[in-house]
SERO-4910 file (N, C-alpha, C, O; in steps of 0.05 Angstrom, whole numbers):
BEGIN
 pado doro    nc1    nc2    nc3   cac1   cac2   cac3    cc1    cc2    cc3    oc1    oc2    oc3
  Unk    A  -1490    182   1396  -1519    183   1396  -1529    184   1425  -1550    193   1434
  Unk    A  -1508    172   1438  -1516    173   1469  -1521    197   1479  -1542    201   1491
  Unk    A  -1503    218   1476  -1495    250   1492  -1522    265   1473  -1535    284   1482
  Unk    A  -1525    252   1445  -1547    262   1436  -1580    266   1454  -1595    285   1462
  Unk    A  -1581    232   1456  -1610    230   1471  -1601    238   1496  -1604    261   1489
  Unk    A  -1592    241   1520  -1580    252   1537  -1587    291   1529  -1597    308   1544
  Unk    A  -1579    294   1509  -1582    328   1509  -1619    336   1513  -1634    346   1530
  Unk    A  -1620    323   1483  -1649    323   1484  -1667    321   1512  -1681    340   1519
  Unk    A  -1666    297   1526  -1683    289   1542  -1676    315   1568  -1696    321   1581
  Unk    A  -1655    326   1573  -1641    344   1584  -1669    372   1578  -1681    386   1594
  Unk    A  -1670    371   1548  -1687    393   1543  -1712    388   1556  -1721    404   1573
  Unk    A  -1722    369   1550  -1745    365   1549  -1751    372   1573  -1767    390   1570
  Unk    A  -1746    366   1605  -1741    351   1626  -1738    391   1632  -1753    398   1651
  Unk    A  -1726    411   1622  -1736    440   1620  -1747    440   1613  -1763    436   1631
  Unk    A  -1767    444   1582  -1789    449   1569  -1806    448   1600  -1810    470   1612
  Unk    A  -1816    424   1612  -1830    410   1631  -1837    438   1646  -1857    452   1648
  Unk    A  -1810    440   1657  -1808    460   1691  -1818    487   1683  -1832    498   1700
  Unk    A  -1813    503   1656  -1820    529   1649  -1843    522   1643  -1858    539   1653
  Unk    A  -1856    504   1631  -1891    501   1621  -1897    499   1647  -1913    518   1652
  Unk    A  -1894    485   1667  -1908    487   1691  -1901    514   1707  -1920    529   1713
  Unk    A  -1881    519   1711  -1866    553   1722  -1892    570   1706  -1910    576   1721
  Unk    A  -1894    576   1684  -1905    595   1674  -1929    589   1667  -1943    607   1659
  Unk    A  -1939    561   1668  -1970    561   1676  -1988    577   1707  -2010    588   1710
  Unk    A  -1965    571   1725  -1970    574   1748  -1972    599   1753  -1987    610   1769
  Unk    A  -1956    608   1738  -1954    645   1748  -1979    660   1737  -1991    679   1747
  Unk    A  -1984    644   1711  -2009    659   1688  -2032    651   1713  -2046    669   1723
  Unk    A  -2034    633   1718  -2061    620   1733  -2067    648   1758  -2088    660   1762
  Unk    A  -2038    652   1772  -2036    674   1799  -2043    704   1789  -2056    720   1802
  Unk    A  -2035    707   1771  -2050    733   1751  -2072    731   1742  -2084    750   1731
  Unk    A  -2085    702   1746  -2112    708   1730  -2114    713   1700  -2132    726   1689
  Unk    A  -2091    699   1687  -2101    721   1663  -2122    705   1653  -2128    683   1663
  Unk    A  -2133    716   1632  -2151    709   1616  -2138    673   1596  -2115    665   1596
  Unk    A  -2159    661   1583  -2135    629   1569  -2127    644   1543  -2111    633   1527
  Unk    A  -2137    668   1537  -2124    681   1502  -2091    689   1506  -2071    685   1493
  Unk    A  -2100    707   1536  -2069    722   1551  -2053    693   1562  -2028    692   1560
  Unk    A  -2065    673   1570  -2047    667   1589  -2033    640   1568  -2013    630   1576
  Unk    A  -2045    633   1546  -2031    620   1519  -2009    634   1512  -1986    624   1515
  Unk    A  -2013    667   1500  -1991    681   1499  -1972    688   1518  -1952    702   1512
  Unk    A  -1976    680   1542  -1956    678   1559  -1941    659   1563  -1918    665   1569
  Unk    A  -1947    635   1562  -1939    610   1560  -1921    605   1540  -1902    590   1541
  Unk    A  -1933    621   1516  -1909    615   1484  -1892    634   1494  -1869    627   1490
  Unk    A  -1892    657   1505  -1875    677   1511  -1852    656   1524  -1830    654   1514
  Unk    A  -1861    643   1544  -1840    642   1564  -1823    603   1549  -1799    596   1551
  Unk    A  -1841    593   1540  -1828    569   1538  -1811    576   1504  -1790    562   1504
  Unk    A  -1813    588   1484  -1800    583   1455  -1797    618   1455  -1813    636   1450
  Unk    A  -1764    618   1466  -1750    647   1450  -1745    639   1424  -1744    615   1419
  Unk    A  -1739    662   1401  -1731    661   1380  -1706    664   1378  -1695    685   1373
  Unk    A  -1693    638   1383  -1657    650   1394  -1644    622   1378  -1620    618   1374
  Unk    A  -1660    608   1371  -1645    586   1349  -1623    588   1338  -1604    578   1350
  Unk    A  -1619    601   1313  -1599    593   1296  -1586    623   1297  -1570    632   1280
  Unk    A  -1595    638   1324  -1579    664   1328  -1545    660   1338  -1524    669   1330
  Unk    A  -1552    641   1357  -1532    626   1378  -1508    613   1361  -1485    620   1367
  Unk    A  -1514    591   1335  -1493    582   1328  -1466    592   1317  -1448    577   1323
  Unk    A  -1461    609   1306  -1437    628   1305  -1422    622   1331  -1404    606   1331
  Unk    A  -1428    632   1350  -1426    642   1371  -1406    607   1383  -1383    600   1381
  Unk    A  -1432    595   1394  -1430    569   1395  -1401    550   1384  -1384    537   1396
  Unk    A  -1405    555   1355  -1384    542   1345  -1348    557   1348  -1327    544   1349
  Unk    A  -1351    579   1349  -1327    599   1360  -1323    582   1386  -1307    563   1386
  Unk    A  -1336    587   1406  -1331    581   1442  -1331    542   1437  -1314    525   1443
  Unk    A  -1339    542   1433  -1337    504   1431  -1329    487   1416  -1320    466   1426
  Unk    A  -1330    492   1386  -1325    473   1371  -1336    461   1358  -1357    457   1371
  Unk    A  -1339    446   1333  -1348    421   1329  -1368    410   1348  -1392    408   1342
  Unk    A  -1358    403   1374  -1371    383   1399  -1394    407   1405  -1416    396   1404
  Unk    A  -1395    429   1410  -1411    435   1418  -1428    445   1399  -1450    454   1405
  Unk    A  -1420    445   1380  -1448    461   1349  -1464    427   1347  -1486    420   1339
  Unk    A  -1448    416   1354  -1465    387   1344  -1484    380   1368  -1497    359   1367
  Unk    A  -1485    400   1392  -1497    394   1418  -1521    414   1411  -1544    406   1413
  Unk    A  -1516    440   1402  -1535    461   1390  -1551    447   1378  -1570    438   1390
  Unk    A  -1548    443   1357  -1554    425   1332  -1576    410   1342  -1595    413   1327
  Unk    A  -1582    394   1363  -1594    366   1372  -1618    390   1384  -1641    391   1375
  Unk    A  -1606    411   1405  -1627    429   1418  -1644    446   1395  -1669    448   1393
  Unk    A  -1627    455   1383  -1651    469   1359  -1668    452   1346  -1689    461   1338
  Unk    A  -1664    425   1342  -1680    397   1328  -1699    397   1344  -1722    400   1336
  Unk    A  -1692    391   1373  -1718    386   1397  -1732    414   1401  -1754    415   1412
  Unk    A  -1721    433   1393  -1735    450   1392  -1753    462   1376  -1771    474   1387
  Unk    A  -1754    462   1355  -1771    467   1329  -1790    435   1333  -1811    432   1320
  Unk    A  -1784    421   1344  -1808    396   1345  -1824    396   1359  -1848    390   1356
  Unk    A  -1811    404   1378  -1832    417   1404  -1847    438   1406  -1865    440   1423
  Unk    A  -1838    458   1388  -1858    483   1380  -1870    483   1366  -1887    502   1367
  Unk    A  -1873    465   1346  -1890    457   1320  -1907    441   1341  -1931    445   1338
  Unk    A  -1902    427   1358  -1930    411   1370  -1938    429   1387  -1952    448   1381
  Unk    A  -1929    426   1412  -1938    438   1437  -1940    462   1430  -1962    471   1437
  Unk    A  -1924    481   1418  -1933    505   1405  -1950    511   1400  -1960    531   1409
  Unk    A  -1957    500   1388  -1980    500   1363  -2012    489   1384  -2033    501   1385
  Unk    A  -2009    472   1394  -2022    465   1415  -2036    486   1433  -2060    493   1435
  Unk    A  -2010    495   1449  -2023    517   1472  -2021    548   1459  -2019    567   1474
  Unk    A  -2022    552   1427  -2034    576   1409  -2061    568   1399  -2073    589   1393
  Unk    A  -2074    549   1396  -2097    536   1389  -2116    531   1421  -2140    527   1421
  Unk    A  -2099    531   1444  -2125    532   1453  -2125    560   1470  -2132    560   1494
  Unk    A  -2119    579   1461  -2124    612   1463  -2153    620   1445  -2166    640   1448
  Unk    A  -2157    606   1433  -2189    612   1415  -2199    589   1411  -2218    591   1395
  Unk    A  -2196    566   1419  -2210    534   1414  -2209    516   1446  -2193    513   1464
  Unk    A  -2242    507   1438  -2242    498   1465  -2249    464   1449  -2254    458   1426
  Unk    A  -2244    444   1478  -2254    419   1470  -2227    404   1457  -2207    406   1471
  Unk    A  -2226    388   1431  -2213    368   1423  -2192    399   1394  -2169    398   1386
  Unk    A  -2207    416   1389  -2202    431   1367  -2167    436   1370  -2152    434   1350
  Unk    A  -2159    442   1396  -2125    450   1391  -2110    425   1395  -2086    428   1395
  Unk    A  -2119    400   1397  -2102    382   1396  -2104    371   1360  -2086    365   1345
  Unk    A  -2132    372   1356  -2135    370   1323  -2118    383   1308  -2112    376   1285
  Unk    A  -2109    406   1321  -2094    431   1296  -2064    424   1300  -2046    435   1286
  Unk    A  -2058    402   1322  -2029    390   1323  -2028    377   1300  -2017    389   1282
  Unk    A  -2040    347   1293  -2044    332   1284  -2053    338   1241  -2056    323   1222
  Unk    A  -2054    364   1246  -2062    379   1224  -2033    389   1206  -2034    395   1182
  Unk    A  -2008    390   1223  -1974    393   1213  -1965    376   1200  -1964    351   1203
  Unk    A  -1958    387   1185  -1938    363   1164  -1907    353   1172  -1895    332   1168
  Unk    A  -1902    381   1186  -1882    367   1204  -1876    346   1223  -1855    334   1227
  Unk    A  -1903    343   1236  -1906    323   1264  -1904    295   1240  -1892    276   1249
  Unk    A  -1913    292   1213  -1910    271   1200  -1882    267   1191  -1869    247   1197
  Unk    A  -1871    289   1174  -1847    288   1167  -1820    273   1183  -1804    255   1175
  Unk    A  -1822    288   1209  -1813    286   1235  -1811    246   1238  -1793    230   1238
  Unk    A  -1839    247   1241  -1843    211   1252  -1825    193   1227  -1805    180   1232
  Unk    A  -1835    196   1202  -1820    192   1175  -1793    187   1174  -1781    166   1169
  Unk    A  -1782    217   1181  -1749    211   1182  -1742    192   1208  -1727    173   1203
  Unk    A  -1750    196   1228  -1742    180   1246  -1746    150   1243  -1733    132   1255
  Unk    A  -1765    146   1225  -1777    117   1226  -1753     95   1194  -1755     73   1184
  Unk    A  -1736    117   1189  -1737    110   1157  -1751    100   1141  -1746     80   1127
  Unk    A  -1774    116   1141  -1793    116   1123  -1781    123   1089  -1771    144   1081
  Unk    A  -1786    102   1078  -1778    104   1050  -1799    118   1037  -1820    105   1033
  Unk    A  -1799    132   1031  -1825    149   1010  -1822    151    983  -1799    159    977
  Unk    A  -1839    146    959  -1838    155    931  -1823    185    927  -1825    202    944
  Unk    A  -1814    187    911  -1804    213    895  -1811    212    870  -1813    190    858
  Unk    A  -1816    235    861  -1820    243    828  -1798    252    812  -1790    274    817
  Unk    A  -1788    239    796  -1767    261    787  -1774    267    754  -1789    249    744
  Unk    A  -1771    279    743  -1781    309    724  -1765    295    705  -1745    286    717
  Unk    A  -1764    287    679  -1743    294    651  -1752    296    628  -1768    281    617
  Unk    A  -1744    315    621  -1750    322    590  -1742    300    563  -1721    288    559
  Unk    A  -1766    301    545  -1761    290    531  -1781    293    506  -1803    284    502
  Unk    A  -1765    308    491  -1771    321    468  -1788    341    485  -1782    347    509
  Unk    A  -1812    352    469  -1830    376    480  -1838    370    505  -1836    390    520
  Unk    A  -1848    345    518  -1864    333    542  -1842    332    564  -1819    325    560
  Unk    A  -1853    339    584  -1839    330    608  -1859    301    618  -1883    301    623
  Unk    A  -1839    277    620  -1854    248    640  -1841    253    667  -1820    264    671
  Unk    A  -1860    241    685  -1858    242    708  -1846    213    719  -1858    193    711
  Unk    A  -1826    209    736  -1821    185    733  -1825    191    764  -1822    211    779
  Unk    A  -1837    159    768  -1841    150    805  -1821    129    807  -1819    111    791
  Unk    A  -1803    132    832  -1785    116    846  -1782    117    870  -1784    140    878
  Unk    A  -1778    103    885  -1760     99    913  -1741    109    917  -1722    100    904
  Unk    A  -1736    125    930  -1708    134    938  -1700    137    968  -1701    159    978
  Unk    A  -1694    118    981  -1685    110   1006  -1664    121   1009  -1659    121   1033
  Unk    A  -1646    133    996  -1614    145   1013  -1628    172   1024  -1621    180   1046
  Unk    A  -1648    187   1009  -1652    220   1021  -1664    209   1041  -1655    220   1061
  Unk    A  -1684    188   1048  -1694    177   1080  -1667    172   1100  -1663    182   1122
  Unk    A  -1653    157   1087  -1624    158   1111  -1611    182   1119  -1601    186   1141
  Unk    A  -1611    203   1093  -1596    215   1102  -1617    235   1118  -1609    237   1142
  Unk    A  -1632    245   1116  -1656    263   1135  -1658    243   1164  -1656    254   1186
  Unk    A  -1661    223   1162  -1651    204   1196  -1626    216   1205  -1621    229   1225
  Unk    A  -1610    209   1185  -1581    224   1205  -1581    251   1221  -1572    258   1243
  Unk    A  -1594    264   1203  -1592    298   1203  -1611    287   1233  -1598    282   1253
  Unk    A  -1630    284   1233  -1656    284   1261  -1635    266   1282  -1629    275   1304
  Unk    A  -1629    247   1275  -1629    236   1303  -1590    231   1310  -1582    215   1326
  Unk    A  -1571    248   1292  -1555    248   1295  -1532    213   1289  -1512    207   1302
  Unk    A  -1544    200   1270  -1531    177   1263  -1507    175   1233  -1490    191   1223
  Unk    A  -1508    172   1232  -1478    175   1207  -1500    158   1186  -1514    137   1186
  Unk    A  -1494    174   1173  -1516    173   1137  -1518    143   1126  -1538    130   1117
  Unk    A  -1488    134   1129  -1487    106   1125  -1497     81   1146  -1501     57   1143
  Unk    A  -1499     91   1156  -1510     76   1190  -1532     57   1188  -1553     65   1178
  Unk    A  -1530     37   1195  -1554     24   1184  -1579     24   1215  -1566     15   1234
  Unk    A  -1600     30   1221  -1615     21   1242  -1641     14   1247  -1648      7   1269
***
């Protein structure tokens, strides 16, 4: 979990230098904030995610698809916010593009799995003509969606 948060923070700590790199350059062009948003998503989120893993797991292994793995996680979290963020304020001025963060179901989902958040489930069964809806708890799919996010072994207690 260590080499995990270590990768991550690794990203992030980039994310940083290209948002500022390519703020800076948009600002020296002048572009316009519609152009210089789309420049910004241009330069900080290629579409190169789950192109790489093949590849990845050939040249590295195990160890390194599981290093992929952590970067594509911080990555899709970070584009769903900050993404989403500096595309919202290309046509919204004021509080409106931080509102349209906060508006993802992911940014909740996200907090959820990490938090092991136990949530209700519905599950469906027939019986005779009617389908009943039954409500329960189901805490193992919360463990195991923690594992998947923050790289902990399913059984893991934390």
């Amino acid at each position: 979990m260590a080499l995990s948060l270590r990768v991550a923070a690794a990203y992030f700590v980039t994310i940083a230098l290209v948002l500022g790199a390519s703020v800076a350059v948009s600002l020296a062009f002048r572009h316009p904030r519609d152009l210089q948003s789309g420049f910004v998503l241009c330069s900080l989120f290629p579409n190169v995610g789950n192109t790489g893993m093949p590849v990845i797991l050939l040249a590295f292994g195990e160890a390194g698809l599981a290093i992929a793995v952590v970067l594509v996680v911080a990555q899709s979290f970070v584009s769903a916010s900050l993404g989403t963020f500096i595309a919202a304020r290309g046509s919204m001025t004021g509080l409106q593009p931080l509102l349209q963060v906060f508006r993802l179901p992911s940014l909740y989902s996200a907090v959820a799995a990490v938090t092991d958040f136990c949530a209700p489930s519905i599950y469906w069964k027939a019986s005779k003509n009617w389908f009943d809806a039954t409500l329960r708890w189901d805490c193992t799919r919360s463990r195991i969606r923690r594992s998947v996010i923050i790289g902990a072994p399913a059984g893991a207690q934390g």
